[in-house]
C-alpha positions as CSV (number, residue, x, y, z in Angstrom):
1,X,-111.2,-150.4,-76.7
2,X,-110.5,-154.2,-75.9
3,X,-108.1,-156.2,-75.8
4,X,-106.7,-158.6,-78.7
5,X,-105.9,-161.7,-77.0
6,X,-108.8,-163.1,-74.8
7,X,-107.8,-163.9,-71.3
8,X,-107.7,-167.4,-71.6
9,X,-104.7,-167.1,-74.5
10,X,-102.5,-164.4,-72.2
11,X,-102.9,-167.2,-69.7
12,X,-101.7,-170.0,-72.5
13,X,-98.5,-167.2,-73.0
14,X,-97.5,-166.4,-69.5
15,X,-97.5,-170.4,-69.0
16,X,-95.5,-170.8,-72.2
17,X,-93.1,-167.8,-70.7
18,X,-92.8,-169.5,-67.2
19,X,-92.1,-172.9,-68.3
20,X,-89.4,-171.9,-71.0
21,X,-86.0,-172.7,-70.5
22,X,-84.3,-170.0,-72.5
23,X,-80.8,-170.9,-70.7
24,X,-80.9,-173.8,-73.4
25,X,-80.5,-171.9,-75.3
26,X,-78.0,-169.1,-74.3
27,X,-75.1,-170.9,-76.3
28,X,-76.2,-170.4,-79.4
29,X,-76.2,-166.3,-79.4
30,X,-73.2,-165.2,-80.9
31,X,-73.6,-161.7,-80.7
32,X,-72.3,-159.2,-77.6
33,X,-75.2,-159.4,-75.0
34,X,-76.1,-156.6,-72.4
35,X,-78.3,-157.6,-69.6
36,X,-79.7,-155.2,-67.5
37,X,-81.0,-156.9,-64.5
38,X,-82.8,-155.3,-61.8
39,X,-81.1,-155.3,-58.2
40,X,-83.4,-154.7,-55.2
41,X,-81.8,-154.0,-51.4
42,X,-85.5,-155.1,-49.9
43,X,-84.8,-157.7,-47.6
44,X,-88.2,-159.3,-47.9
45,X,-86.4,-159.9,-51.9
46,X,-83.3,-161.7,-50.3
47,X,-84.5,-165.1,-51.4
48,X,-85.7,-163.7,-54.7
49,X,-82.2,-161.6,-55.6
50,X,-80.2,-164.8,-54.4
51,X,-82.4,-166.8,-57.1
52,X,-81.6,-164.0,-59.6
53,X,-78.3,-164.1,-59.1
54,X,-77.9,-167.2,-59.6
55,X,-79.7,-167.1,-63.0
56,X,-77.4,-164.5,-64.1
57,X,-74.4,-166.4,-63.1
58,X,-75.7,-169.3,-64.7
59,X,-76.8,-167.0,-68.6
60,X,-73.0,-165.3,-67.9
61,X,-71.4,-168.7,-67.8
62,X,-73.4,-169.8,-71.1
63,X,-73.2,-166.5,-72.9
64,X,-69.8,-165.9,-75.3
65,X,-69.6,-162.1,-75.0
66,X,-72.0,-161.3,-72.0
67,X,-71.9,-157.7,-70.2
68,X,-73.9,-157.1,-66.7
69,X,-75.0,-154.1,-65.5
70,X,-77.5,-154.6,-62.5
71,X,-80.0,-151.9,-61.9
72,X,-80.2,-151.2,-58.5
73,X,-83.3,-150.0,-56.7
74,X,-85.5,-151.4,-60.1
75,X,-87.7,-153.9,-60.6
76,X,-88.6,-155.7,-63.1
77,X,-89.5,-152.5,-65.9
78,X,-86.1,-151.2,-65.2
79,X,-86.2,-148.8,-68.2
80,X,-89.3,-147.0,-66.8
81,X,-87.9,-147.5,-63.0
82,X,-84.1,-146.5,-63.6
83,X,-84.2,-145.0,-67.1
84,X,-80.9,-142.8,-66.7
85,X,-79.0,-146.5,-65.6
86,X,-80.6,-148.1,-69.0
87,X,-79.5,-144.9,-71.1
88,X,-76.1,-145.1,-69.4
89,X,-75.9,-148.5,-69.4
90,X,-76.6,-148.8,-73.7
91,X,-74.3,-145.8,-74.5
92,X,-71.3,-147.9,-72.5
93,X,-72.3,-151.1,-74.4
94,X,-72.4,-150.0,-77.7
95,X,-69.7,-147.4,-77.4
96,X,-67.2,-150.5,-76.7
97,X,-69.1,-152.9,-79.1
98,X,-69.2,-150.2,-82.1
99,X,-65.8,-151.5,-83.4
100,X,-67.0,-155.0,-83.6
101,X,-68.6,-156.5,-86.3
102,X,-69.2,-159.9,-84.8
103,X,-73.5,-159.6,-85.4
């Protein structure tokens, strides 16, 4: 088995990924939006969640029809840390958003 990027283009990706500014581009979903961040109550993360915070406040603020449902005790793979929360969490979403046909 190997792998079908080398390591040199995961590198070129996980650049590209870093040094995107999706928030640019928040404005122009128009479809109901769940995010699902993860929520840690480490206090070596303090500086870390306050960043995060702030970076959902910012996609809520740019987002038409945004929902939040922080995942507490997760990091970042919340649907293999918390998977009941993410199960939960999709069943409320689209339960309310079923009678919309906005997308």
């Amino acid at each position: 088995m190997r792998e079908k990027l080398d390591r040199e283009r995961q590198k070129l990706i996980l650049r590209a990924t870093w040094e995107a500014r999706f928030q640019d581009h928040l404005g122009r979903v128009r479809c109901p939006t769940l995010l699902l961040p993860s929520e840690s109550s480490d206090p070596l993360l303090e500086e870390r969640m306050a960043r995060k915070r702030a970076a959902v406040e910012e996609a809520v603020s740019r987002l038409p029809d945004c929902t939040v449902r922080w995942v507490p005790d997760s990091v970042h793979d919340v649907q293999l840390h918390r998977p009941e929360v993410v199960a939960e969490a999709l069943r409320g979403f689209f339960g309310e958003k079923s009678t919309k046909n906005d997308c």
